[in-house]
N, CA, C and O atoms as a CHARMM CRD file, in Angstrom:
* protein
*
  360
    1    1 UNK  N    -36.96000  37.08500 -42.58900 PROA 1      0.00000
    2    1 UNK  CA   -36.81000  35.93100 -43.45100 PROA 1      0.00000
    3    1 UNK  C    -38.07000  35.07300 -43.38700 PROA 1      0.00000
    4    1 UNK  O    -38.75600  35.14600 -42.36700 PROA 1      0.00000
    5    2 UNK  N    -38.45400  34.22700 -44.42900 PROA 2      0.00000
    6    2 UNK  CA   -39.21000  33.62900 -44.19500 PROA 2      0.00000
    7    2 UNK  C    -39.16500  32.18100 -43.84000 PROA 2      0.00000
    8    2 UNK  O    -38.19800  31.47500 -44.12200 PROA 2      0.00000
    9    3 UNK  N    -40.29400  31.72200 -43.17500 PROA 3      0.00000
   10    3 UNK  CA   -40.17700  30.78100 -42.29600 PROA 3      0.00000
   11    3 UNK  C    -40.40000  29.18000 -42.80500 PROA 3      0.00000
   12    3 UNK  O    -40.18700  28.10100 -42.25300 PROA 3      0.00000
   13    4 UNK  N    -40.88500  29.52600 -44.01400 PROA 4      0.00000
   14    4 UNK  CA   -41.27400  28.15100 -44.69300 PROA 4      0.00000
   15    4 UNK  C    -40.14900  28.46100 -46.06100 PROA 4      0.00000
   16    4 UNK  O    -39.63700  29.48100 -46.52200 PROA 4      0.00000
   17    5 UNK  N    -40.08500  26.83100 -46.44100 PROA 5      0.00000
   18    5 UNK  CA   -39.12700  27.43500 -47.72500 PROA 5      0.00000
   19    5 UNK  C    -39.84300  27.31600 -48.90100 PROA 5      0.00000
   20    5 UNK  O    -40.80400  26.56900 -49.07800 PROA 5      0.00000
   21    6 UNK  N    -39.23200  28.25300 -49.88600 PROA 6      0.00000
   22    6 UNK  CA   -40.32300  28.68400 -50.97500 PROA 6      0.00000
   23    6 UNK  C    -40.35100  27.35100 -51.73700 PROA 6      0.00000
   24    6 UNK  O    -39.34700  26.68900 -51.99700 PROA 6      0.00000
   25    7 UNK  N    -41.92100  26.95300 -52.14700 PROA 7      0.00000
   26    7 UNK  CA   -42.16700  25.74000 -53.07400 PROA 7      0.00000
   27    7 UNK  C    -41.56200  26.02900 -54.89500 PROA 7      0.00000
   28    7 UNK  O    -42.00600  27.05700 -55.40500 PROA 7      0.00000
   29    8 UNK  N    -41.08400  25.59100 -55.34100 PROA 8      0.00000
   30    8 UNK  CA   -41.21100  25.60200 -56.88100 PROA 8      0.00000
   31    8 UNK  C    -42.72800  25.69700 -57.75000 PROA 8      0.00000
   32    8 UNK  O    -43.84600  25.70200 -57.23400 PROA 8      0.00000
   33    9 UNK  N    -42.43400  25.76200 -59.05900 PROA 9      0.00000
   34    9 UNK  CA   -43.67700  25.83200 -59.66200 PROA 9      0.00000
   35    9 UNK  C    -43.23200  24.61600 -60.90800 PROA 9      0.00000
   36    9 UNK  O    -42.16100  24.16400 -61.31500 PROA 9      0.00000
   37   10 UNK  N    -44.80300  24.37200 -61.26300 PROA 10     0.00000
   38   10 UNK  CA   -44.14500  23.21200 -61.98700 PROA 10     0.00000
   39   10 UNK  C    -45.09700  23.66000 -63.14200 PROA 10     0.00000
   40   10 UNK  O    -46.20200  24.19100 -63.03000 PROA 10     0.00000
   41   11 UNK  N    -44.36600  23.30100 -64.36000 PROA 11     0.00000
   42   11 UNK  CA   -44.91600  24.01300 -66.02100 PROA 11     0.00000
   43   11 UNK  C    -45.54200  23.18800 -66.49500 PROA 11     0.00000
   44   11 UNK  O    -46.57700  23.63900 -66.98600 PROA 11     0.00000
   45   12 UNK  N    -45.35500  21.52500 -66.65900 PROA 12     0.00000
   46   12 UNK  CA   -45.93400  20.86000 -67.73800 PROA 12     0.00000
   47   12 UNK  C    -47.24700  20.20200 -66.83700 PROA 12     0.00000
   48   12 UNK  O    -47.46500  18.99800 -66.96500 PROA 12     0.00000
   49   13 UNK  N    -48.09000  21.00300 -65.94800 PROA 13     0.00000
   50   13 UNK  CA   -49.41800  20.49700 -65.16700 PROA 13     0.00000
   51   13 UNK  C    -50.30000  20.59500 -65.95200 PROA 13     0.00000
   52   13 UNK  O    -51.19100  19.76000 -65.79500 PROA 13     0.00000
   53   14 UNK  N    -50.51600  21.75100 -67.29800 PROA 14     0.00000
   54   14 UNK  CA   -51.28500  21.96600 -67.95400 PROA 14     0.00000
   55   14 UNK  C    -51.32300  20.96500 -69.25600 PROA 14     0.00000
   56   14 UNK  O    -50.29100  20.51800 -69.75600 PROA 14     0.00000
   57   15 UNK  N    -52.79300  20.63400 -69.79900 PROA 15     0.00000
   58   15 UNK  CA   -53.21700  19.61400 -70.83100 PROA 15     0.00000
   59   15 UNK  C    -54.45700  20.23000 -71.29400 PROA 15     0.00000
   60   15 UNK  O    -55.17300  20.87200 -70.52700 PROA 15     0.00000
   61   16 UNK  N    -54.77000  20.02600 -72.70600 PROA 16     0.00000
   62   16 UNK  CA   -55.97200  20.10000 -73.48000 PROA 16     0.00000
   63   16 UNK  C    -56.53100  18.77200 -73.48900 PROA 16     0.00000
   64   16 UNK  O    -56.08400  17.62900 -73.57300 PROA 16     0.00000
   65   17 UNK  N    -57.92200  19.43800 -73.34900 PROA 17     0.00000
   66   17 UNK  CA   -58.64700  18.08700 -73.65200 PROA 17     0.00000
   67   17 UNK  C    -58.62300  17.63600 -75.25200 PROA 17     0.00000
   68   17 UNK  O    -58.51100  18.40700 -76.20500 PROA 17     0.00000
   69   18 UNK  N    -58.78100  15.91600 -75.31300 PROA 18     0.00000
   70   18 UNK  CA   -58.47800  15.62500 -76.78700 PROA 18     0.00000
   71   18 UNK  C    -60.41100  15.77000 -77.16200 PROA 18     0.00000
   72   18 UNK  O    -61.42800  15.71600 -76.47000 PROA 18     0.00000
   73   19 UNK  N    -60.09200  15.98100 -78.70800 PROA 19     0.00000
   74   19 UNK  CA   -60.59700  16.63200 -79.87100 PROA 19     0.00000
   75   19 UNK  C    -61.88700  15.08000 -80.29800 PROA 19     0.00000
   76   19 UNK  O    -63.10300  15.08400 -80.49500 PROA 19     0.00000
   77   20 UNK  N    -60.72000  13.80500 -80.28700 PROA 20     0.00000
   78   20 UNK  CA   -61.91400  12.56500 -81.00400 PROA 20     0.00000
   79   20 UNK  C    -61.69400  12.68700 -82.20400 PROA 20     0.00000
   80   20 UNK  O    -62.22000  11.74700 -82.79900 PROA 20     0.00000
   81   21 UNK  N    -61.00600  13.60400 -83.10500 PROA 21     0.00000
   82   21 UNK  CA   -60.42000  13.47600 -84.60200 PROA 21     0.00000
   83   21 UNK  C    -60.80300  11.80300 -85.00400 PROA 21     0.00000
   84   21 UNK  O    -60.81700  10.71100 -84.43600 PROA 21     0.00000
   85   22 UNK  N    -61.10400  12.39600 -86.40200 PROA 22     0.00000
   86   22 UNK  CA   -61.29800  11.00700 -87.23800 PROA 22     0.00000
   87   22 UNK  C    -62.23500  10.60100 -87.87200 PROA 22     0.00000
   88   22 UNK  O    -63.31000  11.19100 -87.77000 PROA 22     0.00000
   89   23 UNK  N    -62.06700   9.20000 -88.91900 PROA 23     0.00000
   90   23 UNK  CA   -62.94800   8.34000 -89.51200 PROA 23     0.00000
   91   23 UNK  C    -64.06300   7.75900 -88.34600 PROA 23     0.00000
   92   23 UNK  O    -63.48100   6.95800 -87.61400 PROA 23     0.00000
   93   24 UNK  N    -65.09500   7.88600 -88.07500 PROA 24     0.00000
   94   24 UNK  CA   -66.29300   7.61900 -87.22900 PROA 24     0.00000
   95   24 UNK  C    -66.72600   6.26900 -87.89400 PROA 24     0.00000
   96   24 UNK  O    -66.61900   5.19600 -87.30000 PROA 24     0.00000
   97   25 UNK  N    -67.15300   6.37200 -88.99200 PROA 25     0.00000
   98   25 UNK  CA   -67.66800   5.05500 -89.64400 PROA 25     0.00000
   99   25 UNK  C    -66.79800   4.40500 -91.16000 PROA 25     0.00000
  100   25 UNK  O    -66.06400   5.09300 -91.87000 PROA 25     0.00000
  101   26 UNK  N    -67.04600   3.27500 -91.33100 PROA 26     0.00000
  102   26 UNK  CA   -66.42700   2.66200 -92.66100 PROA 26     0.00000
  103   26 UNK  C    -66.71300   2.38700 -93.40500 PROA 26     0.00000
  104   26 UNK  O    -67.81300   1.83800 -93.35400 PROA 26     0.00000
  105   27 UNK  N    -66.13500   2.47200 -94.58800 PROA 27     0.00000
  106   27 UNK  CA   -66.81600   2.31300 -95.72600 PROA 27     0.00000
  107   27 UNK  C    -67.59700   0.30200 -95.66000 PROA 27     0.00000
  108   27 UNK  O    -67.17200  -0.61500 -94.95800 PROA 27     0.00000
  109   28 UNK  N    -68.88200   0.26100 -96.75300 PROA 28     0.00000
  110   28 UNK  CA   -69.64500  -0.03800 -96.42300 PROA 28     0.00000
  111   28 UNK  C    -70.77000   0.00900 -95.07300 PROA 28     0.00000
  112   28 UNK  O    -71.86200  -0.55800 -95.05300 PROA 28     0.00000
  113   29 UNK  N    -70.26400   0.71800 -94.14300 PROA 29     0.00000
  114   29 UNK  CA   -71.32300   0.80600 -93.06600 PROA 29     0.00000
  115   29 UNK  C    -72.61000   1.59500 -93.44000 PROA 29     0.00000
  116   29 UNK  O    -72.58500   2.63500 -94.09800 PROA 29     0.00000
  117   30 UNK  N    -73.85000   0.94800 -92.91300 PROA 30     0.00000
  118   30 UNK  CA   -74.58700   1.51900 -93.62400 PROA 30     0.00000
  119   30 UNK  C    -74.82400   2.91200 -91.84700 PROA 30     0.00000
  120   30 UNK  O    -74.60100   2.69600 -90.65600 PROA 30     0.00000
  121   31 UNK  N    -75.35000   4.21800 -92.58600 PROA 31     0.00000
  122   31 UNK  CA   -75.84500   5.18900 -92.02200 PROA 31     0.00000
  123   31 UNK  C    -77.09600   5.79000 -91.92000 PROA 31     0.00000
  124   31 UNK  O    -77.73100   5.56000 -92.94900 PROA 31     0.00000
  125   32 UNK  N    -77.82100   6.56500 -91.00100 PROA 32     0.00000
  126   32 UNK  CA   -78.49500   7.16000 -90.49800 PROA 32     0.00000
  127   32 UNK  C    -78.85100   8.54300 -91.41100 PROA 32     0.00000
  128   32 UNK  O    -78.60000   8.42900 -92.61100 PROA 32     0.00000
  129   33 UNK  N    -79.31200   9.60900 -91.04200 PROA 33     0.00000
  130   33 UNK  CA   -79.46000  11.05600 -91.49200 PROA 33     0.00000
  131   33 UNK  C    -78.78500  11.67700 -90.60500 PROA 33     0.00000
  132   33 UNK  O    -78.72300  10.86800 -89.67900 PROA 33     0.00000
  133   34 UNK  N    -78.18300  12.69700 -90.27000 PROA 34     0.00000
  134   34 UNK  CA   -77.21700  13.10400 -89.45200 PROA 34     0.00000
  135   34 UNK  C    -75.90700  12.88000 -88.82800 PROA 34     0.00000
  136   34 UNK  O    -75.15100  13.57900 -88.15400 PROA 34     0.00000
  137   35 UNK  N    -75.88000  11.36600 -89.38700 PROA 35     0.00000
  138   35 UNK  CA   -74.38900  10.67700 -88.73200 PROA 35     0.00000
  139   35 UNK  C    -73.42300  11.77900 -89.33200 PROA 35     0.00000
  140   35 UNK  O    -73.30800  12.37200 -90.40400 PROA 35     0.00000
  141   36 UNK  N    -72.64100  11.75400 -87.82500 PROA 36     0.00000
  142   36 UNK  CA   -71.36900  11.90800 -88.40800 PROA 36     0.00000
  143   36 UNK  C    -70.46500  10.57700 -88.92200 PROA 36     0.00000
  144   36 UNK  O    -70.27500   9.46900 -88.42000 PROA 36     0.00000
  145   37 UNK  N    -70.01500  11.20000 -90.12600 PROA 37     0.00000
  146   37 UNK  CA   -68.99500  10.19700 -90.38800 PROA 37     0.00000
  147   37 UNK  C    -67.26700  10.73500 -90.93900 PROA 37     0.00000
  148   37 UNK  O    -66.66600  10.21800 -91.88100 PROA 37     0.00000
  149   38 UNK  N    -66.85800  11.61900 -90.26200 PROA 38     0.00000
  150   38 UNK  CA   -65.33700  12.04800 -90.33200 PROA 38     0.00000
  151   38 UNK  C    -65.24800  13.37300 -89.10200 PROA 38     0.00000
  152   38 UNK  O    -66.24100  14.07500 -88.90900 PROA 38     0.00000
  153   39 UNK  N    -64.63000  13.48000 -88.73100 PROA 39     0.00000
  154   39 UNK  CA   -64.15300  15.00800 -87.41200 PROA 39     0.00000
  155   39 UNK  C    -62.80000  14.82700 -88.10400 PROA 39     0.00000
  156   39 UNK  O    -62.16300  13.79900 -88.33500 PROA 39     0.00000
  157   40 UNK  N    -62.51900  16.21300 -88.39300 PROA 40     0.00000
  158   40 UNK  CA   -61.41700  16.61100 -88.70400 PROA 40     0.00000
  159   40 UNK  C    -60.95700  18.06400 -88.65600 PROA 40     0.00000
  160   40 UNK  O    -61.86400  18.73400 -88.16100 PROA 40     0.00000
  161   41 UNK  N    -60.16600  18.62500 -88.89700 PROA 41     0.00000
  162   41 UNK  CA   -59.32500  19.66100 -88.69700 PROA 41     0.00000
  163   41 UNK  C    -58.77200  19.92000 -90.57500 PROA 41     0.00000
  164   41 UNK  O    -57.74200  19.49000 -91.09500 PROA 41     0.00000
  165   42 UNK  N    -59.95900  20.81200 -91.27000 PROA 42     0.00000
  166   42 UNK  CA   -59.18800  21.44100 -92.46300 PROA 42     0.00000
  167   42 UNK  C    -60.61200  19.91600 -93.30300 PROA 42     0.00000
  168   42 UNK  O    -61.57400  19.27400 -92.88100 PROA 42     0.00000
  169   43 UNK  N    -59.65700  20.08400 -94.91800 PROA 43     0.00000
  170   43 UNK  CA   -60.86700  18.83200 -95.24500 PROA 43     0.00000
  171   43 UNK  C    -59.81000  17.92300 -96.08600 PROA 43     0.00000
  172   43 UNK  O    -59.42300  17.87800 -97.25400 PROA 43     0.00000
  173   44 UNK  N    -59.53200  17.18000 -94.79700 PROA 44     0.00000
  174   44 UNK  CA   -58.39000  15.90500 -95.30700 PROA 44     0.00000
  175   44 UNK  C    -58.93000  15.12200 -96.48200 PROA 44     0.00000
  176   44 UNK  O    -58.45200  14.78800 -97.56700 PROA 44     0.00000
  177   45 UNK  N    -60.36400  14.90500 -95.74600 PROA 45     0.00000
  178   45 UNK  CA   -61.27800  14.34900 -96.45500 PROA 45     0.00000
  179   45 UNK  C    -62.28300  15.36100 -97.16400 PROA 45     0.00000
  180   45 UNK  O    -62.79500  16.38200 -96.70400 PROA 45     0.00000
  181   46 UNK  N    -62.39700  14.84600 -98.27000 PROA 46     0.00000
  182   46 UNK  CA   -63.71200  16.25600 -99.01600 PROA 46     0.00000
  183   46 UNK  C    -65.06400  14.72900 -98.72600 PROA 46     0.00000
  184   46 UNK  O    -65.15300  13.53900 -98.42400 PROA 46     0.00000
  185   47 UNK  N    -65.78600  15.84700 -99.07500 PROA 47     0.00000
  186   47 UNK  CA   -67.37900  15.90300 -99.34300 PROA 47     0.00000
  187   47 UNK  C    -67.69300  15.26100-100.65700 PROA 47     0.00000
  188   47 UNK  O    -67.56600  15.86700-101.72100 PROA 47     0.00000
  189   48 UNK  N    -68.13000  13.95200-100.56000 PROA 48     0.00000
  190   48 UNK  CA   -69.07100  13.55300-101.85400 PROA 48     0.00000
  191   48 UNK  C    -70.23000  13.86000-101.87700 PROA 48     0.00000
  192   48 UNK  O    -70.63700  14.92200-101.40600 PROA 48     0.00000
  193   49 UNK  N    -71.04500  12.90300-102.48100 PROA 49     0.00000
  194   49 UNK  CA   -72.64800  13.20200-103.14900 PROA 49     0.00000
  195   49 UNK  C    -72.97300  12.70500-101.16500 PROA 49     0.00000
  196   49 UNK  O    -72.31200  12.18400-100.26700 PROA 49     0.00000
  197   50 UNK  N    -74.45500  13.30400-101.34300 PROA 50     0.00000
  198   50 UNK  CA   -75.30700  13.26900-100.08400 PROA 50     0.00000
  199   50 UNK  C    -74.39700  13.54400 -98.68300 PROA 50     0.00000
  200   50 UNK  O    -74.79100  13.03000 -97.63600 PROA 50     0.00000
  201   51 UNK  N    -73.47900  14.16200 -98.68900 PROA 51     0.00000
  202   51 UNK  CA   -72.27000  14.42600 -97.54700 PROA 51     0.00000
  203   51 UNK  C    -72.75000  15.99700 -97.45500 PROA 51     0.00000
  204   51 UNK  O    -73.04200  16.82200 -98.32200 PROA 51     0.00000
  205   52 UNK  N    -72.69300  16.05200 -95.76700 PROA 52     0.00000
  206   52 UNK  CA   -72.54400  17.26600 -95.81700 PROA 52     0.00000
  207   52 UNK  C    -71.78700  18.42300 -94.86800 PROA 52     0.00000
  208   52 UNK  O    -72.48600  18.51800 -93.85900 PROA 52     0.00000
  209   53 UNK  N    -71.00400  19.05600 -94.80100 PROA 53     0.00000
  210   53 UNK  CA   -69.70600  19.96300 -94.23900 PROA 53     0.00000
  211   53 UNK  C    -70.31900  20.83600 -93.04200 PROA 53     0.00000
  212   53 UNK  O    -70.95500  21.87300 -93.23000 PROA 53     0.00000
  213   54 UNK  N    -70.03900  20.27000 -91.76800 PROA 54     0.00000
  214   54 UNK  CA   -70.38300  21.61200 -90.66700 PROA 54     0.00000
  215   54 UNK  C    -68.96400  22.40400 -90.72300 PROA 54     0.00000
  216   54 UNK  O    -67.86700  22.18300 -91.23500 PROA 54     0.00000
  217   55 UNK  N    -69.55500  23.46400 -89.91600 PROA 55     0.00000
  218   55 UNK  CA   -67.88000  24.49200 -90.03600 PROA 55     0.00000
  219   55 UNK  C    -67.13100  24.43900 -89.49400 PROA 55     0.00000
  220   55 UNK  O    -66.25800  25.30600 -89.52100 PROA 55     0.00000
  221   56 UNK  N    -67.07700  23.23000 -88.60100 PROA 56     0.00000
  222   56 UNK  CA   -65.50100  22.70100 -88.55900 PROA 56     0.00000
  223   56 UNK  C    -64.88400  21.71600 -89.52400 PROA 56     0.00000
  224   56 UNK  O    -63.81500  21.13700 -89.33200 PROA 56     0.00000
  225   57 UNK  N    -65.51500  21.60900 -90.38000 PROA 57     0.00000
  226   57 UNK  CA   -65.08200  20.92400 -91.68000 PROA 57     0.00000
  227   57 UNK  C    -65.58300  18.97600 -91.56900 PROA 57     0.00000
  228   57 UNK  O    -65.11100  18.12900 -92.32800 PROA 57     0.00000
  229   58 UNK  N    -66.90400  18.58900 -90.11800 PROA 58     0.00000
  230   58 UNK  CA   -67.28800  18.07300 -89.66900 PROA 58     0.00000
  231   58 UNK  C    -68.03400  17.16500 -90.87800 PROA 58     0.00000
  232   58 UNK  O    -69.19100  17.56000 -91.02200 PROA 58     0.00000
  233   59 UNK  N    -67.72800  16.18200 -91.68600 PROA 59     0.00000
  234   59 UNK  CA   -68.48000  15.53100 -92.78000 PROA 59     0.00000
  235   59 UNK  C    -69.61300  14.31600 -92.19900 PROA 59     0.00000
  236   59 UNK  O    -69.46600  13.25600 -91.59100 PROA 59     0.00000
  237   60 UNK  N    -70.68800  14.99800 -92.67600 PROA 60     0.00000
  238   60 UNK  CA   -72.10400  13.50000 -91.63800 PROA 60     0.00000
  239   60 UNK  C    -73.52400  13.76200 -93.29100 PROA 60     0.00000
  240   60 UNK  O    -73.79500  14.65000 -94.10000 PROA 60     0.00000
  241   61 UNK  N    -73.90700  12.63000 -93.02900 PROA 61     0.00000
  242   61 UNK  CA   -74.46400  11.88400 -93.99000 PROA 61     0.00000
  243   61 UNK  C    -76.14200  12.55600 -94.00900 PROA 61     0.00000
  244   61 UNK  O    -76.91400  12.72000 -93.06500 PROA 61     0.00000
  245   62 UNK  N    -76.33300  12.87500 -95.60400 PROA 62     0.00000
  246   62 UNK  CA   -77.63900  13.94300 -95.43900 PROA 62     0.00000
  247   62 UNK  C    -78.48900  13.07900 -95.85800 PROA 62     0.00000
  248   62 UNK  O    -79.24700  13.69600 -96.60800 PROA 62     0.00000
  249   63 UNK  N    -78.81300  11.93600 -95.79800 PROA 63     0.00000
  250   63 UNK  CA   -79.63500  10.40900 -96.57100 PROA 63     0.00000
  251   63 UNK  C    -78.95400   9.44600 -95.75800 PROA 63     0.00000
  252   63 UNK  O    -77.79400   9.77100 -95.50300 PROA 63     0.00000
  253   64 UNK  N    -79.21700   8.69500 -95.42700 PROA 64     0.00000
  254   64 UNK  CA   -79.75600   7.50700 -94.80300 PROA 64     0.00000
  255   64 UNK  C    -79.03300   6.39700 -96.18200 PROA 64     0.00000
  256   64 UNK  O    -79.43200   6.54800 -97.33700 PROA 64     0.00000
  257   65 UNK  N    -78.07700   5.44400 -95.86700 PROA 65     0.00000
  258   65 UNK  CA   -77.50400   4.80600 -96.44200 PROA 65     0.00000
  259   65 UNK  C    -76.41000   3.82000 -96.35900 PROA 65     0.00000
  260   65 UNK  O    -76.49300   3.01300 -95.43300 PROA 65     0.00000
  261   66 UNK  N    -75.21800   3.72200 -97.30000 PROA 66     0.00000
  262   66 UNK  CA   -74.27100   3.11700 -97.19800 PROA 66     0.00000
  263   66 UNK  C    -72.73400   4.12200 -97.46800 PROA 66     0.00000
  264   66 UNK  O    -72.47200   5.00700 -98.28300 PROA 66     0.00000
  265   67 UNK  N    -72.26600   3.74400 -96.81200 PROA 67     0.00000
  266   67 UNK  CA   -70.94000   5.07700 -96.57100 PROA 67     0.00000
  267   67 UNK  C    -69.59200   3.83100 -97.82900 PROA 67     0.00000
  268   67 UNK  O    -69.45600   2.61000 -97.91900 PROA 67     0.00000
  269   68 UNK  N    -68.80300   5.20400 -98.63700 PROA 68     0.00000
  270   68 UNK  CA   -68.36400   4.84700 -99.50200 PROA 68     0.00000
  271   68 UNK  C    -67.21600   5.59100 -99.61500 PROA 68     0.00000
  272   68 UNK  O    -67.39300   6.81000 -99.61700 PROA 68     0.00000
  273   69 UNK  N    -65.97500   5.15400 -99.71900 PROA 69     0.00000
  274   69 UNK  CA   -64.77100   5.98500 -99.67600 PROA 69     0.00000
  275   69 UNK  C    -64.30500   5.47900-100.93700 PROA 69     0.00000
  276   69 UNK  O    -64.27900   4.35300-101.43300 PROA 69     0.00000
  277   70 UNK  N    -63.76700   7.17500-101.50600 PROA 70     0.00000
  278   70 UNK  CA   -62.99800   6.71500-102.92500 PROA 70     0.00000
  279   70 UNK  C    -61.98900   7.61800-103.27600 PROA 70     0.00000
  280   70 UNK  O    -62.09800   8.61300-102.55900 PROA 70     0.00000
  281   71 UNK  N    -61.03100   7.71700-104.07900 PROA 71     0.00000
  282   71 UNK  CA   -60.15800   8.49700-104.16100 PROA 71     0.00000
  283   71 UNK  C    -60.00400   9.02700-105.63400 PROA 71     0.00000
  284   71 UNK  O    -60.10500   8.23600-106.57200 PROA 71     0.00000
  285   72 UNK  N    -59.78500  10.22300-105.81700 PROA 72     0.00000
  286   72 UNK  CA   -59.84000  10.78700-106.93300 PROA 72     0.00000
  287   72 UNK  C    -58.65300  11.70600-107.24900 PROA 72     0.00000
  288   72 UNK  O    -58.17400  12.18200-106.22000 PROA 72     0.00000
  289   73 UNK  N    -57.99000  12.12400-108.47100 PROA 73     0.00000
  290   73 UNK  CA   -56.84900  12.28600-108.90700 PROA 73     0.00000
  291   73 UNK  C    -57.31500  14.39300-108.80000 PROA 73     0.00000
  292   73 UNK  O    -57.47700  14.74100-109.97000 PROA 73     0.00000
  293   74 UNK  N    -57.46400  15.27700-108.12100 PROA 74     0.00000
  294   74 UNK  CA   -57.20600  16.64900-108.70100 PROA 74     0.00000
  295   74 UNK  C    -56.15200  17.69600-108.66200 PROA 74     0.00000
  296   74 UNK  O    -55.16800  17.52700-107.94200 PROA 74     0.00000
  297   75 UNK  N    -56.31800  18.99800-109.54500 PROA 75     0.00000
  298   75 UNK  CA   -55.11700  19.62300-109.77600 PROA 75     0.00000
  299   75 UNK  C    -55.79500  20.76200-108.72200 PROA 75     0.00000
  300   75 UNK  O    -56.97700  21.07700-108.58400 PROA 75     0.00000
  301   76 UNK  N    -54.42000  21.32300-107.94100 PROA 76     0.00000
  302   76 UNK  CA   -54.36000  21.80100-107.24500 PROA 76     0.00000
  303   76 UNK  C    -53.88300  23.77400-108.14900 PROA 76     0.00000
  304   76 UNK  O    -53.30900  23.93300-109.22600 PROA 76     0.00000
  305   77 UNK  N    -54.36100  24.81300-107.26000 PROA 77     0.00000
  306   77 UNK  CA   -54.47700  25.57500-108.05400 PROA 77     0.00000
  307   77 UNK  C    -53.02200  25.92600-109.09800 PROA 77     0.00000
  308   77 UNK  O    -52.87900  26.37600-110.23500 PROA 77     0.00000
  309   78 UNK  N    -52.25200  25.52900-108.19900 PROA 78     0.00000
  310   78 UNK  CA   -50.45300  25.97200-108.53200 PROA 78     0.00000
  311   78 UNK  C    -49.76500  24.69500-109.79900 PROA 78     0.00000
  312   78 UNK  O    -48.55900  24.59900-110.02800 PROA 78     0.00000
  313   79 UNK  N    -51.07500  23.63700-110.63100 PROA 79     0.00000
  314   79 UNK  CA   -50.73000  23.30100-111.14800 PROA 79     0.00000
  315   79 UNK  C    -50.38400  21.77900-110.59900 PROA 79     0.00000
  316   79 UNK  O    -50.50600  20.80000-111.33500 PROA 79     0.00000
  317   80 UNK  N    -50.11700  21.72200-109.77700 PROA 80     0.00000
  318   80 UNK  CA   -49.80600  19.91900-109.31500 PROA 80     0.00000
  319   80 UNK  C    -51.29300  18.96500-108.80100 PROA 80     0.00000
  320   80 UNK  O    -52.39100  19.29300-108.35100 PROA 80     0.00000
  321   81 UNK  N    -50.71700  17.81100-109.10300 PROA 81     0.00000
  322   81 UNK  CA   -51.70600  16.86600-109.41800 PROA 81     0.00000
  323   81 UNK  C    -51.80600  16.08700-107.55000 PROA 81     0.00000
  324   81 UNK  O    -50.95600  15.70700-106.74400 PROA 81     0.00000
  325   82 UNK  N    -52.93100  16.14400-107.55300 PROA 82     0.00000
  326   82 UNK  CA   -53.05700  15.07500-105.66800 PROA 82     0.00000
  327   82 UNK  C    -53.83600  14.40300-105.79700 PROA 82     0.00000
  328   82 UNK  O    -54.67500  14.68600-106.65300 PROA 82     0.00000
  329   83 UNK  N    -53.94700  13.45300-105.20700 PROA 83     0.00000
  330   83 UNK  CA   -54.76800  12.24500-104.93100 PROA 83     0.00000
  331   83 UNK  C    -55.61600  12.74800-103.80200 PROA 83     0.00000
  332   83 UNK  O    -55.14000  12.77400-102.66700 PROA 83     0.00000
  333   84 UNK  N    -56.64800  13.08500-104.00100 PROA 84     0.00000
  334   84 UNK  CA   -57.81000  12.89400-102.46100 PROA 84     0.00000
  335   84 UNK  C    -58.74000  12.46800-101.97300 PROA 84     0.00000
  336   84 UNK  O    -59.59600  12.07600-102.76700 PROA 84     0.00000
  337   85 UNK  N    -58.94700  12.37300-100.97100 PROA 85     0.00000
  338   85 UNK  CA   -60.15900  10.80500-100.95900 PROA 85     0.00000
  339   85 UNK  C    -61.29300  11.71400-100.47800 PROA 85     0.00000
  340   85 UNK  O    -61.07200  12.70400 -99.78100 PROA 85     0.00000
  341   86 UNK  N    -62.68800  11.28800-100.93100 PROA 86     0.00000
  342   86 UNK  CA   -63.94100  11.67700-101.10700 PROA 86     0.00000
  343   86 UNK  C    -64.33800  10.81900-100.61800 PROA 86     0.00000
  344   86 UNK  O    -63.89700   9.68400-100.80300 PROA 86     0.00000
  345   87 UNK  N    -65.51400  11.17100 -99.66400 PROA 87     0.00000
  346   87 UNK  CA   -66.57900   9.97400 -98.64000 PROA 87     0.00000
  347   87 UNK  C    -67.79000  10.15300 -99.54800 PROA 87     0.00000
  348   87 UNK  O    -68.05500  11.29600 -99.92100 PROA 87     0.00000
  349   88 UNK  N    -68.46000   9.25200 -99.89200 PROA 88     0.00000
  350   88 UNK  CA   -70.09800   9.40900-100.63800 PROA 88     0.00000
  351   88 UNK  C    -70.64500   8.42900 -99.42400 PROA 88     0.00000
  352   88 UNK  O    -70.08200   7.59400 -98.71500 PROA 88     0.00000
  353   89 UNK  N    -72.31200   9.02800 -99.53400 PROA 89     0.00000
  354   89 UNK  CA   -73.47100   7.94000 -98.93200 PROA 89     0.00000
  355   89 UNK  C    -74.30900   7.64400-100.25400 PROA 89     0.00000
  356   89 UNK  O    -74.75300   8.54100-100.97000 PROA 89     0.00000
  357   90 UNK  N    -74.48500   6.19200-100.51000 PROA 90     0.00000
  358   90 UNK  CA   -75.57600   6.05500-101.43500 PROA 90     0.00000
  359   90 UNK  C    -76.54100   5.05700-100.99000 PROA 90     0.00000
  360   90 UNK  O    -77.53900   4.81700-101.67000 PROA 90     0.00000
């Protein structure tokens, strides 16, 4: 038999590190060349003029400017209409 008694194991010890998701800067803020300005997962947010998409769908500013959020009405391929918001730098 054994002499010590057996310990349990415990399941919820394990965690991911967090991600930082999100709006980085606001509209009117003015920007840099390279800023990021959105981390996201998929493109919640699309790409306006001077914006530009790393492949995590990462949106940062290709001009040096003022950051501009706007929302625009498009049809989706299956026919329905969405509202989605577009970041511009001008």
């Amino acid at each position: 038999m054994a002499h010590t008694k057996a310990g349990g194991t415990a399941h919820n010890l394990r965690d991911s590190n967090p991600k930082y998701l999100g709006v980085k800067r606001a509209d009117g803020q003015k920007v840099g060349v390279g800023e990021i300005l959105v981390r996201q997962r998929g493109t919640a947010i699309m790409a306006g003029k001077n914006i530009g998409v790393g492949v995590d769908h990462t949106l940062f500013a290709e001009v040096a400017g003022t950051v501009h959020f706007r929302s625009k009405r498009k049809t989706n391929f299956d026919g329905r209409t969405v509202t989605r918001r577009i970041v511009d730098v001008t």
